[in-house]
C-alpha positions in Angstrom: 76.7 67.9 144.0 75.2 68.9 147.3 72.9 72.0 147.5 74.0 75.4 150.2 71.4 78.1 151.0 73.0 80.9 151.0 72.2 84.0 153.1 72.5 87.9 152.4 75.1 88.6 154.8 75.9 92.7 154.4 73.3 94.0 151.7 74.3 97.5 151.0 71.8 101.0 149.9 71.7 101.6 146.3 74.2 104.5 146.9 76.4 102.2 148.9 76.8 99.7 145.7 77.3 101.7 143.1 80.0 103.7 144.6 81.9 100.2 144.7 80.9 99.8 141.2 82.6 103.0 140.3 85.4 102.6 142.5 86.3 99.6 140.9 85.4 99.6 137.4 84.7 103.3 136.3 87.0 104.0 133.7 85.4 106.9 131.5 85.8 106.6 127.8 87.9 103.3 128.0 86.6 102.1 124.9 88.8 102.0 122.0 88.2 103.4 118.5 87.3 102.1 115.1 86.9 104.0 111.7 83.0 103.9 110.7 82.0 105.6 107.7 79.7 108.9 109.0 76.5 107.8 108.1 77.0 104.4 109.7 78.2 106.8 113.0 74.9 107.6 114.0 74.2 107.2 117.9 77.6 106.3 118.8 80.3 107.7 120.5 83.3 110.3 119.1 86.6 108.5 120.2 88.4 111.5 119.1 88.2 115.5 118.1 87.0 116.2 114.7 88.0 119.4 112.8 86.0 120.3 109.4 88.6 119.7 106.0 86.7 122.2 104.0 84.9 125.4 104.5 81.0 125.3 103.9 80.1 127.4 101.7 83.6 126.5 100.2 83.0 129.8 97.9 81.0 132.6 97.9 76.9 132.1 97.2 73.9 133.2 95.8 71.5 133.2 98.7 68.6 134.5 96.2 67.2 134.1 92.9 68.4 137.8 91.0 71.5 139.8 89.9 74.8 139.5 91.4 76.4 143.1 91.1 79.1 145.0 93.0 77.5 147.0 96.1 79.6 150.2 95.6 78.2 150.4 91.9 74.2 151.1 93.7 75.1 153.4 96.2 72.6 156.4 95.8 70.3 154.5 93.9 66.8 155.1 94.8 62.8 155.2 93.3 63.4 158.7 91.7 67.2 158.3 90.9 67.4 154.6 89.4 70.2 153.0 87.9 70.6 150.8 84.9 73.1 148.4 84.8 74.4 145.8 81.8 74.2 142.6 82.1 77.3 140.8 81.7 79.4 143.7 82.4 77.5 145.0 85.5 75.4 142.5 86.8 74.8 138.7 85.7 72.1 136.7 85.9 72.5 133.8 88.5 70.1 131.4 91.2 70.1 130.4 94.4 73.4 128.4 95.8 75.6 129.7 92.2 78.7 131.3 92.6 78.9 134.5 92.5 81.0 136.1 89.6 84.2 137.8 90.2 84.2 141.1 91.3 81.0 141.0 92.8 79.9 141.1 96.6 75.8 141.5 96.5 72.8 139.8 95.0 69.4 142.1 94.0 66.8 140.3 94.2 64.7 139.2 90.9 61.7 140.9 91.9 63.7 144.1 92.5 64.9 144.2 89.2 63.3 146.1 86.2 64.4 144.2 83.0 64.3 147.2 80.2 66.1 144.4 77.6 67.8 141.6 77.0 71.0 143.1 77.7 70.1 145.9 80.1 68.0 146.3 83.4 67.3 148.7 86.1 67.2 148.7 89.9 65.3 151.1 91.9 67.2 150.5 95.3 70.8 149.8 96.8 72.4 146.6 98.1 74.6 146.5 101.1 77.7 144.3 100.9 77.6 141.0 100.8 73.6 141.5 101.0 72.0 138.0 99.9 75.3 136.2 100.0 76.3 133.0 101.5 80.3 133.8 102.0 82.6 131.0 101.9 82.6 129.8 105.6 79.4 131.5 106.9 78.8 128.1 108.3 81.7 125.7 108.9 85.6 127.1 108.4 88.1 124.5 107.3 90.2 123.3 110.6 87.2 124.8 113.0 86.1 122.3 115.4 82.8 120.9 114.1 82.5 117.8 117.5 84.7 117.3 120.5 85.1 113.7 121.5 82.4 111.7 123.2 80.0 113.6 121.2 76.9 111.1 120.2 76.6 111.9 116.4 72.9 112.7 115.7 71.2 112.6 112.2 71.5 116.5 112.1 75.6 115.6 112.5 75.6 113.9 109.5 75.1 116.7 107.2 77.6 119.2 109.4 80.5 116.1 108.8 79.8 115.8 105.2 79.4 119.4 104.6 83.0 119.5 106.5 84.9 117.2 103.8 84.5 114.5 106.8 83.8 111.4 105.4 84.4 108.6 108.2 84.7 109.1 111.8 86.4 107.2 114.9 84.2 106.1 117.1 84.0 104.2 120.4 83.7 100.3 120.2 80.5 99.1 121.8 80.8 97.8 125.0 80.3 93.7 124.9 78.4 91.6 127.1 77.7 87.9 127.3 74.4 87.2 128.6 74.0 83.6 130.6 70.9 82.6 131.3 71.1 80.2 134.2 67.8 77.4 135.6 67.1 74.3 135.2 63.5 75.4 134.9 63.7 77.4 132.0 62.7 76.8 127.9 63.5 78.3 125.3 60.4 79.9 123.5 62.2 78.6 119.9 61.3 74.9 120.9 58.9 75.5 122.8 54.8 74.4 121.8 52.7 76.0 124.1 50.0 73.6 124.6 53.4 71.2 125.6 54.1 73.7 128.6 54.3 71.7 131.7 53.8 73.3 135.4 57.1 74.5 136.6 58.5 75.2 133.6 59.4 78.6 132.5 59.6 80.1 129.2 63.2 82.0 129.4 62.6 85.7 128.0 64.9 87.7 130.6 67.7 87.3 128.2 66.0 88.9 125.0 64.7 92.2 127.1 68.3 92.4 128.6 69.8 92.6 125.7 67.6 94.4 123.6 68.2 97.1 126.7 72.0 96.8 126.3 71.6 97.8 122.4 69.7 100.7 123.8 72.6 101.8 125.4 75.0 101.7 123.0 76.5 97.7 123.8 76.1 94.6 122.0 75.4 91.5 123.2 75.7 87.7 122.8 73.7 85.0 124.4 75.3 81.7 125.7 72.9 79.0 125.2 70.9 78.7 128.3 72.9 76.6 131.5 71.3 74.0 133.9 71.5 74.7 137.1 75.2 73.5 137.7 78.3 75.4 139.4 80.5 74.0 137.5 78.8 74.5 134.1 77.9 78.3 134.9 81.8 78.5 136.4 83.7 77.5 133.1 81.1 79.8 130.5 82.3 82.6 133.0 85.9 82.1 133.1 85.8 81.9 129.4 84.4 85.3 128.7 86.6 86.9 130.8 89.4 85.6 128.8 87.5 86.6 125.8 87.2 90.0 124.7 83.7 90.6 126.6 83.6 94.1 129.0 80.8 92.6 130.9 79.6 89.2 132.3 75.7 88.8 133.3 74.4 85.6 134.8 70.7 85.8 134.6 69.2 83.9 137.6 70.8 82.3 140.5 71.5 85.6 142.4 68.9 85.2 145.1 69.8 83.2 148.3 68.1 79.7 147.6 69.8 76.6 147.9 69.7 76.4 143.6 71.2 79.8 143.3 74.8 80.1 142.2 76.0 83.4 141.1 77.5 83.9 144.4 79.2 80.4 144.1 80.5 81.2 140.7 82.0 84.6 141.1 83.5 83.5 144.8 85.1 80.6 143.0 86.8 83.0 140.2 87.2 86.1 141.8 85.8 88.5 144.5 82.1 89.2 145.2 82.1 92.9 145.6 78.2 93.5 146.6 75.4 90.8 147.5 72.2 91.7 148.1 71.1 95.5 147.5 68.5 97.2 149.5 66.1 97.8 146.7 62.7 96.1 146.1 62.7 94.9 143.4 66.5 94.3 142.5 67.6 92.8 145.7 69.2 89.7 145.2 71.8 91.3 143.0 75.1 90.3 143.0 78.5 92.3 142.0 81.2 90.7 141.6 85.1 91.2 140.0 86.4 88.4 138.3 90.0 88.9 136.2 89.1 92.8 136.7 86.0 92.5 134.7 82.4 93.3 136.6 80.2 90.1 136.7 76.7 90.3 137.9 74.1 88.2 139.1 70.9 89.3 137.7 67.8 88.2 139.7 65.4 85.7 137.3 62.2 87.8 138.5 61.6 90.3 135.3 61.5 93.3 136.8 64.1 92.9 139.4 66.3 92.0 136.4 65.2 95.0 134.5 65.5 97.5 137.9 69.2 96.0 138.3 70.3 96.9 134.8 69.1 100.1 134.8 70.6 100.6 138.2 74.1 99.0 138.0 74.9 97.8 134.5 73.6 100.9 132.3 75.4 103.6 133.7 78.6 101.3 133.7 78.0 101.0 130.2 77.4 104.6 129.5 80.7 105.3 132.0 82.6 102.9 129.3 81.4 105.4 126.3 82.6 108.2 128.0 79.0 109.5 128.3 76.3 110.3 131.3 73.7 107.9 132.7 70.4 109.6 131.2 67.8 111.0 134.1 64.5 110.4 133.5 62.0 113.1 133.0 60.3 114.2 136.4 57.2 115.3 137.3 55.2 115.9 140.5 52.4 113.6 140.7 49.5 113.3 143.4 49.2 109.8 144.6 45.7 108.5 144.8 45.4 106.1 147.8 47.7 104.9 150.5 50.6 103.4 150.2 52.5 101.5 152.6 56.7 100.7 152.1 58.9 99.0 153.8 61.5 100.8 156.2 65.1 100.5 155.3 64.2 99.4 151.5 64.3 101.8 148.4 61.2 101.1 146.2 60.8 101.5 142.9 56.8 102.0 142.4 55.3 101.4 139.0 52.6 104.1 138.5 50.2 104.5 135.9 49.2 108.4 135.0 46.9 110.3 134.0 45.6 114.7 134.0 43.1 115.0 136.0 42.3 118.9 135.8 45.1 120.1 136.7 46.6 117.5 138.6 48.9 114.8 137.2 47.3 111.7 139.5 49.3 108.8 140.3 47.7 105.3 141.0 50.4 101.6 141.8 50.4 98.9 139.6 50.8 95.8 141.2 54.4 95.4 142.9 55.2 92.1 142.6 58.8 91.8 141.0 57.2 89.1 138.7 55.0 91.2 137.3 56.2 92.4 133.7 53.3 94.0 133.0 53.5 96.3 135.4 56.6 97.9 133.4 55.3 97.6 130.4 51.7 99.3 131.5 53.6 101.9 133.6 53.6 105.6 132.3 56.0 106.7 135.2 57.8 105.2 138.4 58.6 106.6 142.0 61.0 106.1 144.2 60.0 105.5 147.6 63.0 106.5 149.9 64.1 103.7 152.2 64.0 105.8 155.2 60.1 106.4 154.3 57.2 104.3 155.6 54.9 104.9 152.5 53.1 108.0 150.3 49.9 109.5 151.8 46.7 109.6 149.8 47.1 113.1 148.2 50.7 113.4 148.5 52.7 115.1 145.7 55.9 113.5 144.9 58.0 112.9 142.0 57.5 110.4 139.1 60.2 109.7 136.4 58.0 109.3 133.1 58.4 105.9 131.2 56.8 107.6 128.4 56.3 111.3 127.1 54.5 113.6 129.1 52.3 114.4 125.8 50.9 111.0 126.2 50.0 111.2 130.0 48.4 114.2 129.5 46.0 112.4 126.7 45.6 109.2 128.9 41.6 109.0 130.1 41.8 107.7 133.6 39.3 104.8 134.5 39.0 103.5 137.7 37.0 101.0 139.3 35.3 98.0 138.6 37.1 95.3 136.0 35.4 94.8 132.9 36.9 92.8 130.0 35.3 94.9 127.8 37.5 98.0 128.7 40.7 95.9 127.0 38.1 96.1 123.9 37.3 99.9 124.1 41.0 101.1 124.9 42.0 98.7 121.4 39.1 100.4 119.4 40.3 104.3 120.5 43.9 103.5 120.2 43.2 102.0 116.9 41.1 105.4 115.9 42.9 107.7 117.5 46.7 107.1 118.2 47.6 109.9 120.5 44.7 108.9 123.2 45.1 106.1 125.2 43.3 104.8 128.6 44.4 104.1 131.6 42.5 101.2 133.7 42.5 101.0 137.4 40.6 97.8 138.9 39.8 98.8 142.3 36.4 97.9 142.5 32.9 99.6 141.9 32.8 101.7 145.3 36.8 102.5 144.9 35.5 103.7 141.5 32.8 106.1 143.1 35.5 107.2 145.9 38.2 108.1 143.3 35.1 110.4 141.4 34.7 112.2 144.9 38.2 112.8 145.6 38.3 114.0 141.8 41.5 111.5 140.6 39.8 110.0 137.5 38.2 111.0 134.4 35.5 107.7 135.3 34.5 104.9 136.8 33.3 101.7 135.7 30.3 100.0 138.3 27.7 97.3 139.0 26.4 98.5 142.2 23.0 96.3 142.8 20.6 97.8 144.9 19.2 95.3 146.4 16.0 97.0 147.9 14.8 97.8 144.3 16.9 95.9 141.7 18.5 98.9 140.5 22.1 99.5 139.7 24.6 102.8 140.5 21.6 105.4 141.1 21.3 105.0 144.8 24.9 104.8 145.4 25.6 107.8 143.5 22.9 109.4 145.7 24.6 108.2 148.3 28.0 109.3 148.0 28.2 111.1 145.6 25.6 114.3 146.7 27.8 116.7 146.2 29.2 115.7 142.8 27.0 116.0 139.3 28.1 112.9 137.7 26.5 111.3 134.0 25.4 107.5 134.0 26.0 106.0 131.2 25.6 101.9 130.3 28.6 100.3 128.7 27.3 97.1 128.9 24.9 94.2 130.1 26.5 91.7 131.5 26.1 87.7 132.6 27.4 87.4 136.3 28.0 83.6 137.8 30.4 81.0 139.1 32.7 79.9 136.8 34.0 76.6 137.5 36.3 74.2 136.2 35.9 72.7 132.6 32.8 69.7 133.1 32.4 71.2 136.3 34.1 67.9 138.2 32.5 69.2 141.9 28.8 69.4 140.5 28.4 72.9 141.7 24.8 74.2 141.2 24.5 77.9 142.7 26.0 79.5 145.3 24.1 77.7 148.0 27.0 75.1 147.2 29.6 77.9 148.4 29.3 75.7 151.9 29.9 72.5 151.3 33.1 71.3 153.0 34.7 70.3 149.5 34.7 73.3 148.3 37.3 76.4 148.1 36.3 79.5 146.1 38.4 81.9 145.1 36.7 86.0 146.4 36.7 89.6 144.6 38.1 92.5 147.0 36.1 94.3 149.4 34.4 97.1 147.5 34.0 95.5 144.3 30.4 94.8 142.9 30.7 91.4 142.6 31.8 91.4 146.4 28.7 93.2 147.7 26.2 90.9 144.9 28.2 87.8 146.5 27.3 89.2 150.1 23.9 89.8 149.4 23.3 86.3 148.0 25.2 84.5 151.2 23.1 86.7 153.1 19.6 85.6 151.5 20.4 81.6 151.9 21.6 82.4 155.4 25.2 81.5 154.8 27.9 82.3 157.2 31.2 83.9 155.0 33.6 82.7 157.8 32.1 79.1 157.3 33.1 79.4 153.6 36.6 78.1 152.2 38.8 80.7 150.7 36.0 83.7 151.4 39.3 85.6 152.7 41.3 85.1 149.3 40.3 87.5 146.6 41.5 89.0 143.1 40.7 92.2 141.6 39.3 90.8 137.9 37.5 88.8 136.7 40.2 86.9 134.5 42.4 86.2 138.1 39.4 84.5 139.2 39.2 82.7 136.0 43.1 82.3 136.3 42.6 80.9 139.7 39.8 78.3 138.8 42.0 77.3 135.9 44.8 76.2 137.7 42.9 74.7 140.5 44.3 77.1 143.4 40.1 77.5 143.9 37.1 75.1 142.7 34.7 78.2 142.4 34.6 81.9 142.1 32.0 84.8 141.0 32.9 86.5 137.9 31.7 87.4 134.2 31.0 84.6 131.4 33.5 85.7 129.1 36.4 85.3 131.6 35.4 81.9 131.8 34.3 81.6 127.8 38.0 82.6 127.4 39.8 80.3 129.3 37.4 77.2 128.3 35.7 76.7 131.8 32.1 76.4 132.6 30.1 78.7 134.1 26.3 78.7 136.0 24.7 81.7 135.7 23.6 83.9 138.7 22.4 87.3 137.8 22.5 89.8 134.5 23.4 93.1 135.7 24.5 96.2 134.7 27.7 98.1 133.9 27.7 101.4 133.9 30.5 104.5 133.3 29.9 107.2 136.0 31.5 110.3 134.3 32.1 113.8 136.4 29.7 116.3 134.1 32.7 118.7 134.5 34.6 116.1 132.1 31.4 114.8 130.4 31.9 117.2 127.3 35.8 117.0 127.2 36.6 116.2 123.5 38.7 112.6 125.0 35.7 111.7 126.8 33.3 112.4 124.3 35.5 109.9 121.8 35.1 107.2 123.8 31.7 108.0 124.3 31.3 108.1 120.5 33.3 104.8 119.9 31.4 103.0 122.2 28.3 103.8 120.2 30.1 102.7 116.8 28.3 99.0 115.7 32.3 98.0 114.8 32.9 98.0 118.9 29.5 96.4 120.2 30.1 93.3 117.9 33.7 92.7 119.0 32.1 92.9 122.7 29.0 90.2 121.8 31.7 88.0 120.5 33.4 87.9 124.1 30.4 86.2 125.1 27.6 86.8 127.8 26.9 90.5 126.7 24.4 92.8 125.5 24.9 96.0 123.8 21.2 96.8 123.4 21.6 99.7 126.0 25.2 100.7 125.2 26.1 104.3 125.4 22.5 105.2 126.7 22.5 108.0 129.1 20.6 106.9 132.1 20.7 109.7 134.1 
C-alpha cells in the first residue's frame, strides 16, 4: 500500500473543537444503571434519587451516660430544693445510644446525679425536654431524600445509606473505551529486554497512562493488542468496537500529518472527521472524528500531547457521559521567573515547576518539548499561554493550575542554577527524611543561578564559577553581582570536571587542545553555565578560535545530556562531571577539580527547610551515596566558606 502525507487543512482553537464535540456527542447522564451493593458504590455515579427506608435514630436515644427521667417531674429542682427520685419507677439507669424507657423524654447526666441507695438518688438541677436525647429522626427521616441523582457517593455516603435502610444503590455504568495503540515502531515493554532495544524502536507506554487516566475518571478501559502501521488493520479493530458495546474509540498514534499516519485515513474511511488538527502545543495533531455516532480520536504518539488531548477532549466527554462536571484545576497567581517567548495563534500549555519564595509563588518552564514526560511528571502546576499572546514577561503574574497541592509547593526549596548529579542524591535523602519537603531543581547555569538570587526567585543556587585570576571559585562573582545581597557560601561538593568521551575513547582525544581537530564534534553547555566559562577560559589559554570548533554552537544544560549526547554518538566530545560519564560507562580525561558551592540568601539561611537540607547534607549516610557516584569529595561538604 502506497503512503499519502497528509496536511492539516482547517485546524480549529481549543474552544472551536470542543464545542463540535459537545454538539455532537454531549449527551449528559446517558449512561445506564446497574445495582451495586453501597459499599462497592464508592466514587461512582447515582443513576437515580435515593430516599432513606428508615429513620436514624429509628427510636428515641440516650445521648449520655445517666438517668432517663420525665422533664416535667424536675421542674423547680434546684441546689437548695433537690429532688429524689426512684429508680425504676422515676428514673432508670441507661448509657449512651440505649433506648430510652417509656414515658420518659430527658436524660441527667451521671455526674449530676447523687446516688443516696441502690434504689433511690437525688438530682440537684432540672432537665429540659428531650435534653440529652437523640430523637428518632434527628438525623435522617424515613422517605427524606438522603442523594439526588448524579451524586458521586463518597466514603462519608456510605454510612448516611446504611444508616437509611439503603443497602444497594443504582449507579451509572462506566463509560468504555478501547484503546489502539497504532506504529510499527513500537514494543511492548512485556517482551521487551532492555539491553535488546534497537535504535528506532520505541517502548509503547502511551496506552497504560491513558488508561490509568480514564479509570481516574470514572471509565474503564481495554487495550487492543498493539497494530502495525496498516489502514486496513487499524480500519477493521475500529469498525469492530463501534459495533461493540464501547462509548469511545482512541487510536494512539497516527494522528499527526506524516505519510505513516492513519487516524485520519481510518475515521474518513468509516465515518466523518469532525476536527483535525487543534491549535494547541502540545495536542495538535489531534483528530475527532464520528464513526456509527460514536466519538473516535486520534491521539498524538508524543506523551504529553497524548496526555494534553485527553484532558482536553476525551475527559470532559467522559465526565459529560456520567452526568457530572469536568473538574477545574486549582489556580493560583504565580510570578514567572524569566522570559518566555510563545507562539502567536497557538494556545500553550506550559509545564511550570513552583516554589514560595517569600511571599511570592515563583514560576520557572520545564522543558516544552511534547516528548518530554518528565516535564508532567516533575511539574507542580501548568499555564496556559493565550494564543493571541506572544509570551510571559519576566516578573509577570499569571495564573497556574496546580498539578499537586498547594501545601506541597509551599514546602518545595527552590534551587536554581548550575546542574549537579548530586542534587538528585540530596532531594532523595530529604524526601526520604522528611516527606512533606521536597526540592525543586532548576538547571540554568551558575550565573543564571546568581541572577535568579538577585531578582530574589529561589531559595539557592548551585555554582562553579572559576576565577581565573586567582583560582578561586563563587567569591568574586558574588562580589560582583551580588553587592547588594548578603548571601552564605556553602560547599556541597568537590568535583572532577573533564571530557567525557566515548567508551575506549575510539578518536584518541587527549585534552581539550584536541577540541580543533577537524574530526572532531563536541557537544557545548549553555552560555552562563560554569562549565561554559571554564571551557572558554581553557580555549582561550591554547589560543583556540570557538567558531573554528565543531558543534561549539550546540549545547545542553546537564551534565547527563552531554553524557547522553556522547553516548549516542550525536557528539565525539563534551565537558562535564565524571560520574555522568561513570554512569553511562564512557571514559573520561580529566581537566580540572573544582568546586561546587550553594549560594544561600542569609534572609533564608536560618529557615527551618533550608537548615534540613543543610543538616542532611552534613549526615555521613548522604556523603557516601555521593563518593559512590564517582569523581567526588565530601571532605569540605557543608562547610561555610563565607
Amino acid at each position: 500500500m502506497g503512503t499519502k502525507r497528509s496536511i492539516y487543512l482547517k485546524m480549529k482553537t481549543l474552544d472551536e473543537a470542543r464545542e463540535i464535540v459537545f454538539k455532537r456527542f454531549s449527551n449528559t447522564g446517558s449512561m445506564s444503571g446497574e445495582k451495586i451493593n453501597v459499599p462497592d458504590a464508592v466514587g461512582r455515579v447515582l443513576a437515580a434519587s435515593v430516599p432513606a427506608r428508615l429513620s436514624a435514630p429509628n427510636f428515641h436515644a440516650a445521648a449520655m451516660d445517666g438517668i432517663a427521667v420525665r422533664a416535667l417531674n424536675t421542674f423547680g429542682v434546684s441546689e437548695t430544693q433537690p429532688k429524689e427520685l426512684k429508680i425504676g419507677r422515676d428514673a432508670f439507669y441507661l448509657n449512651t445510644g440505649h433506648v430510652m424507657p417509656e414515658n420518659t423524654d430527658a436524660v441527667v447526666m451521671i455526674e449530676n446525679v447523687n446516688v443516696i441507695d441502690e434504689d433511690l438518688v437525688e438530682i440537684e438541677a432540672p432537665v429540659f425536654p428531650w435534653q440529652n436525647v437523640r430523637k428518632m429522626g434527628e438525623d435522617i427521616v424515613a422517605t427524606e431524600l438522603l442523594f439526588p441523582q448524579n451524586h458521586v457517593v463518597t466514603p462519608y455516603c456510605v454510612g448516611a445509606l446504611l444508616s437509611g435502610g439503603i443497602f444497594s444503590v443504582r449507579v451509572r455504568k462506566k463509560p468504555k473505551v478501547l484503546i489502539i495503540p497504532t506504529g510499527s515502531e513500537l514494543i511492548n515493554w512485556q517482551d521487551m529486554d532492555i539491553s535488546q532495544l534497537q535504535p528506532g524502536q520505541v517502548l509503547e507506554t502511551n496506552s497504560y497512562v491513558i488508561g490509568k487516566l480514564l479509570e481516574s475518571c470514572g471509565a474503564v478501559y481495554e487495550r487492543h493488542e498493539k497494530i502495525q502501521d496498516n489502514l486496513d488493520e487499524i480500519s477493521r479493530a475500529v469498525a469492530d468496537a463501534v459495533k461493540k458495546d464501547f462509548n469511545i474509540v482512541l487510536i494512539l498514534g497516527g494522528s499527526s500529518a506524516g505519510s505513516e499516519d492513519y487516524a485520519k485515513g481510518v475515521i474518513t474511511g468509516l465515518g466523518d472527521v469532525l476536527v483535525h488538527g487543534v491549535t494547541i502545543m502540545p495536542g495538535k495533531p489531534v483528530i475527532i472524528g464520528d464513526v456509527k455516532s460514536k466519538p473516535v480520536f486520534g491521539i498524538p504518539g508524543y506523551p504529553v500531547s497524548a496526555i494534553i488531548a485527553f484532558e482536553q477532549f476525551v475527559r470532559p466527554l467522559i465526565y459529560d457521559m456520567l452526568g457530572q462536571p469536568d473538574p477545574q484545576r486549582t489556580e493560583v497567581q504565580v510570578e514567572s521567573t524569566r522570559k518566555i517567548a510563545s507562539k502567536l495563534g497557538v494556545e500553550e500549555f506550559l509545564r511550570v515547576k513552583l516554589g514560595l519564595v517569600g511571599s511570592r509563588i515563583v514560576a520557572t518552564p520545564l522543558p516544552r518539548g511534547s516528548g518530554s514526560i518528565t516535564s508532567i511528571t516533575e511539574a507542580d502546576g501548568m499555564i496556559r499561554i493565550p494564543n493571541q499572546v506572544e509570551g510571559i514577561n519576566a516578573g509577570e503574574h499569571v495564573s497556574a493550575g496546580l498539578l499537586r497541592p498547594l501545601s506541597y509547593v509551599r514546602n518545595t526549596i527552590v534551587v536554581v542554577g548550575s546542574h549537579d548529579n548530586t542534587l538528585d542524591v540530596l532531594a532523595d535523602h530529604i524526601r526520604a527524611a522528611n516527606s512533606r519537603l521536597t526540592i525543586s531543581s532548576s538547571h540554568v547555569g551558575s550565573m543564571g543561578g546568581l541572577m535568579a538570587i538577585k531578582k530574589g526567585v529561589c531559595h539557592l543556587a548551585g555554582s562553579h564559577l572559576l576565577d581565573t585570576e586567582d583560582g578561586s571559585y563563587n567569591i568574586s562573582y558574588i562580589k560582583k553581582y551580588l553587592a547588594d545581597t548578603k548571601v552564605k557560601l556553602v560547599n556541597l561538593v568537590i568535583r572532577d570536571q573533564g571530557l567525557i568521551v566515548s567508551k575506549g575513547n575510539p578518536k584518541v582525544i587527549k585534552g581539550i587542545e584536541d577540541l580543533g581537530r577537524d574530526d572532531i564534534t563536541m557537544i557545548n553547555r549553555q552560555a552562563g553555565s560554569g562549565t561554559r566559562i571554564l571551557l572558554d577560559y581553557r580555549l582561550k589559554q591554547l589560543g583556540l578560535n570557538p567558531s573554528e570548533i565543531s558543534g561549539y554552537e550546540n549545547d545542553e544544560f546537564t551534565h547527563m545530556s552531554v553524557a547522553v549526547a556522547v553516548l549516542s554518538g550525536t557528539a565525539d566530545v563534551g565537558l562535564g562531571i565524571f560520574a555522568a560519564a561513570k554512569a553511562l560507562d564512557l571514559d573520561f580525561i580529566p581537566v580540572v577539580t573544582e568546586q561546587y558551592d550553594l549560594i544561600i540568601p542569609e534572609k533564608y539561611f536560618e529557615t527551618e527547610n533550608n537548615q534540613f537540607l543543610l543538616n542532611t547534607i552534613s549526615k555521613p549516610e548522604f556523603k557516601k551515596q555521593v563518593e559512590l557516584l564517582g569523581g567526588y569529595s565530601t571532605e569540605k561538604t557543608g562547610v561555610v566558606i563565607i
